[in-house]
C-alpha positions, 0 to 999 in steps of 0.5 A: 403927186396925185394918184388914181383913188380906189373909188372915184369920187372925191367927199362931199359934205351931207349937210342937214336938210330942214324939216321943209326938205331945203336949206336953213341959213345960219346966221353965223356962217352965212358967209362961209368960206366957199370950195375952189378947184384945186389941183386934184379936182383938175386932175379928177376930172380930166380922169373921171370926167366929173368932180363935185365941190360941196361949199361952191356956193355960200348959204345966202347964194344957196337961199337967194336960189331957193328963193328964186326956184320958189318964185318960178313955182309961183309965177306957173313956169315950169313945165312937166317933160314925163310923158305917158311912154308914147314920148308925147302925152304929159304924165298925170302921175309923175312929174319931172318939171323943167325950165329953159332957158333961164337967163331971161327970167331971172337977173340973179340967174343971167348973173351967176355964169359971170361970178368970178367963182363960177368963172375960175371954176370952168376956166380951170377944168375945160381952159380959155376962153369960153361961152355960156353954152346952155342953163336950165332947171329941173324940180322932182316934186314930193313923191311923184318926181321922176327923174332924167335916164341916162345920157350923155351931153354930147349925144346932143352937141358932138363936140369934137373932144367931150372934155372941152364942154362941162355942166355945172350941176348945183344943188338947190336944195340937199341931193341923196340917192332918196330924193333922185340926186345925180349919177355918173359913169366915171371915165365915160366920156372915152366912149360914145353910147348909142342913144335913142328917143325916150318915149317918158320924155317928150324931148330927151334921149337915152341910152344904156351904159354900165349902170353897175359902174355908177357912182352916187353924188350926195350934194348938199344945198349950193354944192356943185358938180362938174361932169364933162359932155361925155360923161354918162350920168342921169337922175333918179326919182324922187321917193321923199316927202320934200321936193328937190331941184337942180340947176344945170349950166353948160360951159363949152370952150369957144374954138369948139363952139361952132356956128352950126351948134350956137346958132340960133339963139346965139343971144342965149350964149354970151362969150364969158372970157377972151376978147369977146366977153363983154361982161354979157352988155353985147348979148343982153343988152345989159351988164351981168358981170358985177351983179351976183352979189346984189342979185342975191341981196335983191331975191332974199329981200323980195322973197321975206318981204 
C-alpha cells in the first residue's frame, strides 16, 4: 500500500545538459524505454495535485521538440509577455517569451496530445473521456528570462473540481532551480487563492500562496510534470548562460467542459477520447492520431538537413 511520503515529491532523474545548455542524443538509447504512471504516480496526484515523470518522452521525441522550439525561434514567433511593472509596456531587459496556440503551427505538435503515452497518461489521472483543452510554449532566454508568478489554472477556467483538468508540463530542454524550472504547492488545489493582475505581464494573473511550502522540480530534457488546475505553481527566472523552454498542454475531462469555457475556438479543442474523438479529422480537418512517430522523424530530418 501506498502511504504519504515525508516529502512530496517523487525522484526525478538529472540528466546531463550539453555544453549548449539542451539534450544530447545517444545514439545507443535513443529509443529508451519510456516512464508510464503507475499506481503511486495516480495516488501522488490525486494527494499532491501534481507528479513528475522524468523518461516521458524518449530522446529522438526530446530532440524533434528541441528542433521545433528552435525553428519557432528562427520563423520570429515567440513573443515577450514581461512588461515594464505598468502590465503593458514589453520589458527591454528581461524577457519571458511565449507562443499560443501551437497546434496551427507545428504538425509535430497538433500530434503529441494524440500519442497513446500522452493519452493513458491523462486518462489515468483525471478519467474519460477528455479534450485538449489549451497548449502553449514559454522559452527564458540566457540570463535575461523571467519567469511566470505564481497562480493556479483554475483562477482562469473555474472548473467545478481542479482535480478534473491537468497541465502537461514538458521539459524541452533540462529544468533546475538555476535556469527558472517549475514549482509547486503540493495540496494546493484544496483552496482557492485570491488572485489579481500582474503588472510584469501583460496578460497573466497572481497570486500569494505559502511560498515556503514549495517544492522544486528539477525535470530533465523530455521529462514531464502533471500538476492539476488547483495547484499553485510558478516558474522562476532564468540565471544561466543557456536558455531553457517548456511546453504546457491542458487536458480537462469532457463533462466539465462546459460551452461557456471551450467557446470560441472550440476548433482549438479536439475531443482526445469518447465517442467524439476523431482522432482530430473533426476539428483540424486533418487526421493527427498516428502521426507522432513520423512528425518526430520528419523535424529531426528537416532540422539536420
Amino acid at each position: 500500500m501506498w502511504t504519504r511520503p515525508r516529502h512530496p515529491i517523487l525522484t526525478v532523474r538529472q540528466s546531463a545538459p550539453t555544453p549548449a545548455g539542451g539534450f544530447r542524443p545517444n545514439p545507443d538509447t535513443s529509443l529508451r524505454e519510456t516512464m508510464p504512471v503507475t499506481d503511486q504516480h495516480i495516488a501522488h496526484f490525486r494527494e499532491f495535485g501534481y507528479v513528475a515523470l522524468p523518461d516521458f518522452l524518449n530522446q529522438r521525441e526530446t530532440a524533434a521538440l528541441q528542433a521545433e522550439v528552435a525553428r519557432f525561434q528562427r520563423e520570429g514567433l515567440l513573443r515577450n509577455v514581461h512588461t515594464e511593472g505598468d502590465g503593458q509596456t514589453p520589458s527591454s531587459t528581461k524577457a519571458n517569451l511565449q507562443l499560443i496556440p501551437l497546434y496551427d503551427k507545428s504538425d509535430l505538435l497538433r500530434a503529441l496530445p494524440f500519442q497513446p503515452r500522452v493519452l493513458d497518461a491523462v486518462e489515468r489521472l483525471i478519467g474519460d473521456p477528455f479534450i485538449l483543452h489549451l497548449d502553449q510554449m514559454f522559452l527564458k532566454p540566457a540570463r535575461s528570462g523571467s519567469g511566470t508568478d505564481w497562480h493556479q489554472d483554475n483562477a482562469y477556467f473555474k472548473i467545478a473540481d481542479p482535480l478534473m483538468g491537468t497541465a502537461m508540463w514538458l521539459a524541452v530542454h533540462d529544468a533546475n532551480a538555476a535556469n527558472g524550472t517549475l514549482r509547486v504547492i503540493p495540496s494546493s488545489f484544496r483552496q482557492s487563492y485570491a488572485h489579481e493582475r500582474d503588472p510584469y505581464s501583460n496578460h497573466h494573473i497572481h497570486c500569494s500562496p505559502p511560498e515556503e511550502e514549495a517544492v522544486t522540480l528539477d525535470v530533465p530534457a523530455g521529462g514531464a510534470a502533471f500538476f492539476c488546475y488547483g495547484t499553485a505553481h510558478c516558474t522562476g527566472d532564468n540565471r544561466t548562460e543557456h536558455e531553457r523552454a517548456g511546453l504546457a498542454f491542458h487536458f480537462l475531462r469532457t463533462d466539465f467542459a462546459v460551452p461557456g469555457l471551450i467557446e470560441p475556438d472550440r476548433q482549438a479543442r479536439p475531443h482526445l477520447t469518447g465517442p467524439e474523438a476523431s482522432g482530430g479529422l473533426r476539428e483540424y480537418g486533418v487526421k493527427a492520431a498516428g502521426t507522432w512517430d513520423y512528425e518526430v522523424e520528419r523535424a529531426l530530418a528537416t532540422d539536420s538537413s
